[in-house]
KEKE-3310 file (N, C-alpha, C; in steps of 0.2 Angstrom, whole numbers, plus 5000, padded with zeros to 4 digits):
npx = (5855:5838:5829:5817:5806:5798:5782:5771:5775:5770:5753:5745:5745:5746:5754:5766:5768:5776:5785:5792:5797:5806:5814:5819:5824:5835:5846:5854:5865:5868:5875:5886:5892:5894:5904:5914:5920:5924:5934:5942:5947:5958:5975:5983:5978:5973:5966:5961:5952:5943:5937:5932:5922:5916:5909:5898:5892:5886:5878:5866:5860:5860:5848:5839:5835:5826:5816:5809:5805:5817:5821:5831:5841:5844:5850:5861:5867:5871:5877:5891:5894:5895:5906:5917:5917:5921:5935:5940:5940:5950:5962:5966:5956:5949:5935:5941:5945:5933:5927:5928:5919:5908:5905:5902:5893:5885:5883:5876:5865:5860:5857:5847:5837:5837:5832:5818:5808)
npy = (4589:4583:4573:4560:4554:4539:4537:4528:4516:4517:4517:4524:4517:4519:4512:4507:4517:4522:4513:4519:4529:4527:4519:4531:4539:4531:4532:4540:4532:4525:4533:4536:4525:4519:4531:4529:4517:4521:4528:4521:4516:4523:4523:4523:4515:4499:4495:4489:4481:4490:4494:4483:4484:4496:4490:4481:4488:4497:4488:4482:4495:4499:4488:4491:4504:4504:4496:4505:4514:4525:4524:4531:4532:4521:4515:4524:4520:4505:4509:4512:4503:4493:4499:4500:4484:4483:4488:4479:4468:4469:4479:4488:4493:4506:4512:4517:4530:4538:4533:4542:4551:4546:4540:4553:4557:4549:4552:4564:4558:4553:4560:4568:4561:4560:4571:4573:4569)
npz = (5295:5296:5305:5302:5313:5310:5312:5309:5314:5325:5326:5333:5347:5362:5369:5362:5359:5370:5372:5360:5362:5375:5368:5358:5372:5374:5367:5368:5377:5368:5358:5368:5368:5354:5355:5361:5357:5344:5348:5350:5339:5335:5328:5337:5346:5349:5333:5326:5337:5341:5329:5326:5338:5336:5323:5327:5338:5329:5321:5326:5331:5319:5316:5325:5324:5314:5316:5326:5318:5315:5300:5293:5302:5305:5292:5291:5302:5297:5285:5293:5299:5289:5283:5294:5295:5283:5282:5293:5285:5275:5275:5268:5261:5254:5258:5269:5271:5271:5283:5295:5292:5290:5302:5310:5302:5307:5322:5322:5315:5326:5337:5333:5331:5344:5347:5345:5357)
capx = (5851:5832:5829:5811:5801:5792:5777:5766:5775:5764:5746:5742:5744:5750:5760:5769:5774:5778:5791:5797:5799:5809:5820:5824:5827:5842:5850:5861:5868:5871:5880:5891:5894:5898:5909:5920:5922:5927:5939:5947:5951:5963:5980:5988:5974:5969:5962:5955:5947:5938:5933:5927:5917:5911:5903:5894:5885:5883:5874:5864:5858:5855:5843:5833:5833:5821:5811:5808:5804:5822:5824:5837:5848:5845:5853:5868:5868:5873:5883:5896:5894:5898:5915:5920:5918:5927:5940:5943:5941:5952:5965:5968:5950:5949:5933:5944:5946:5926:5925:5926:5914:5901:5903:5900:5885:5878:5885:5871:5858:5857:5855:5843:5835:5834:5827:5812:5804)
capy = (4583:4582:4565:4560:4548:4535:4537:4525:4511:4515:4518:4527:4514:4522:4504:4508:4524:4524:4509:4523:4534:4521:4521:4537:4540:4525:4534:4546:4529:4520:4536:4535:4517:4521:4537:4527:4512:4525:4532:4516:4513:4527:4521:4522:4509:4492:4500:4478:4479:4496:4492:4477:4486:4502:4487:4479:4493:4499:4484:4483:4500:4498:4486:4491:4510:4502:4492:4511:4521:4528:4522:4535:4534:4514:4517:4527:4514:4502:4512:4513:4494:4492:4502:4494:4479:4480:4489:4474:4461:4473:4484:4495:4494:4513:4516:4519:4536:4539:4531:4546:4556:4541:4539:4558:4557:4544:4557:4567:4555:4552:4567:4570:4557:4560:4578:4569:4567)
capz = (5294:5299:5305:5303:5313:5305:5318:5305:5317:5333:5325:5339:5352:5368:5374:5357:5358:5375:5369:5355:5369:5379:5364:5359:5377:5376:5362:5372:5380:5363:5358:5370:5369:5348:5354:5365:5352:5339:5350:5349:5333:5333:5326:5342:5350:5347:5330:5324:5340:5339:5323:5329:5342:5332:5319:5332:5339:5321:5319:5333:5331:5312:5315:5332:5324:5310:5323:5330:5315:5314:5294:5291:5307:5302:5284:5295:5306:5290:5282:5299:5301:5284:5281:5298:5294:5277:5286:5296:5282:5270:5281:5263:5258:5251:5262:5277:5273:5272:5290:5299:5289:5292:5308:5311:5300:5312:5327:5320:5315:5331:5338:5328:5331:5351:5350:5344:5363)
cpx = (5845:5830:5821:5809:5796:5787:5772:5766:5769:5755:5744:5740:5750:5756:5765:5774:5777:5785:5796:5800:5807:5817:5824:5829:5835:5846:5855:5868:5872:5875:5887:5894:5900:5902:5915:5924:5926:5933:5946:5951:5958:5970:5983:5984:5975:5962:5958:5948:5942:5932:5928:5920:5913:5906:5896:5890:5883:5877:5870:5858:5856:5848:5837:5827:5826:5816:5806:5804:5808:5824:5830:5844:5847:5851:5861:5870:5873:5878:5891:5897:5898:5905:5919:5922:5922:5934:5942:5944:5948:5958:5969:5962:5950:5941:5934:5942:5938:5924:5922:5919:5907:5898:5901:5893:5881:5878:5877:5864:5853:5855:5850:5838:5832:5833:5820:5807:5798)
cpy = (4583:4575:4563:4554:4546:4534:4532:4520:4512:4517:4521:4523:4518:4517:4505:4512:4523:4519:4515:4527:4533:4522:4524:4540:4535:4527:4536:4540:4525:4525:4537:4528:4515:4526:4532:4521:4515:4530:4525:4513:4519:4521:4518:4519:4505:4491:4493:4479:4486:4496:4487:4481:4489:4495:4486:4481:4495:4495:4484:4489:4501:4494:4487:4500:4507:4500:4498:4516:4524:4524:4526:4534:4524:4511:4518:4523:4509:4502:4510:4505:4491:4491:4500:4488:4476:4481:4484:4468:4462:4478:4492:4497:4503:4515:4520:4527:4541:4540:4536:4552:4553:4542:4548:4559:4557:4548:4559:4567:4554:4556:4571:4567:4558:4568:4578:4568:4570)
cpz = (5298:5298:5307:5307:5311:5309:5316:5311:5324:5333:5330:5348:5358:5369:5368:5357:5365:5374:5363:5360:5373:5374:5363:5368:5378:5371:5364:5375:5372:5359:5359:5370:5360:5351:5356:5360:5346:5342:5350:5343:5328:5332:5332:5347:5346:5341:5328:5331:5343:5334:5325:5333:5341:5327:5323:5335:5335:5319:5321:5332:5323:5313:5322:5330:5319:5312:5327:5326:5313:5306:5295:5295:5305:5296:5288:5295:5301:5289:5285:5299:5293:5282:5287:5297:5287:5278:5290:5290:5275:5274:5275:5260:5259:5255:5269:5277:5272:5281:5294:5297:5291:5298:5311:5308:5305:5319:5328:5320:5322:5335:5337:5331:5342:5353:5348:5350:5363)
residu = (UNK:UNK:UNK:UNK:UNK:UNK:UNK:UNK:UNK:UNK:UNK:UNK:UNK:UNK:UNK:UNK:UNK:UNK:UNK:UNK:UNK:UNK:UNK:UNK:UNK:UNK:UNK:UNK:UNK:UNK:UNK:UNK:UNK:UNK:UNK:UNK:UNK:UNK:UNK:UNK:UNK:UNK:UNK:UNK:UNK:UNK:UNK:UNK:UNK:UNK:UNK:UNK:UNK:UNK:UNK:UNK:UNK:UNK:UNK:UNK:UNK:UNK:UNK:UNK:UNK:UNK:UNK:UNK:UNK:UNK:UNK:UNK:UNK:UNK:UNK:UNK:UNK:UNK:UNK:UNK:UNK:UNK:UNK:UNK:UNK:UNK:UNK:UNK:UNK:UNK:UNK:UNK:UNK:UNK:UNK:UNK:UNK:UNK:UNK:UNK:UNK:UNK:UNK:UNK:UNK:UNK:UNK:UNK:UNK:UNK:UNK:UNK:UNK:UNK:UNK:UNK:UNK)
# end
């Protein structure tokens, strides 16, 4: 997956970009922040409160990547926060077995997304 930035957002203003900058750079952190949350929702953890967790950064990250340019990893972003969140409102809702697929996507988008500098 080739993850484009929408570059339109910083017209060419340096104080712009160097904020997109600023971001892609904090991505590695917010990676890590979703890996560890998604390790939580194994079975044999406090999987409500994983859940819980992974949406929240899902969230978070859907809407900051959009603010940046990152439509696509914003979409991801979405996605994740979505099937989490049905997963907790639903505990048989039939996109559980997606989850991991999603979350792996967004693994990616981001990655994508932070070889961008």
């Amino acid at each position: 997956m080739l993850m484009v930035w929408n570059r339109t957002l910083t017209g060419n203003d340096p104080q712009i970009e160097a904020l997109c900058r600023r971001y892609i750079a904090s991505l590695g952190d917010k990676r890590a922040a979703l890996e560890s949350a998604w390790r939580g929702c194994r079975p044999d953890g406090d999987r409500d409160a994983g859940l819980r967790e992974l949406a929240a950064l899902a969230h978070r990250l859907a809407g900051s990547a959009g603010s940046y340019g990152f439509d696509e990893l914003g979409l991801q972003a979405r996605n994740v926060d979505r099937i989490a969140s049905n997963l907790l409102a639903n505990a048989a809702h039939p996109d559980g077995r997606h989850l991991a697929h999603e979350v792996a996507t967004l693994f990616a988008a981001i990655d994508s997304a932070r070889s961008q500098r």
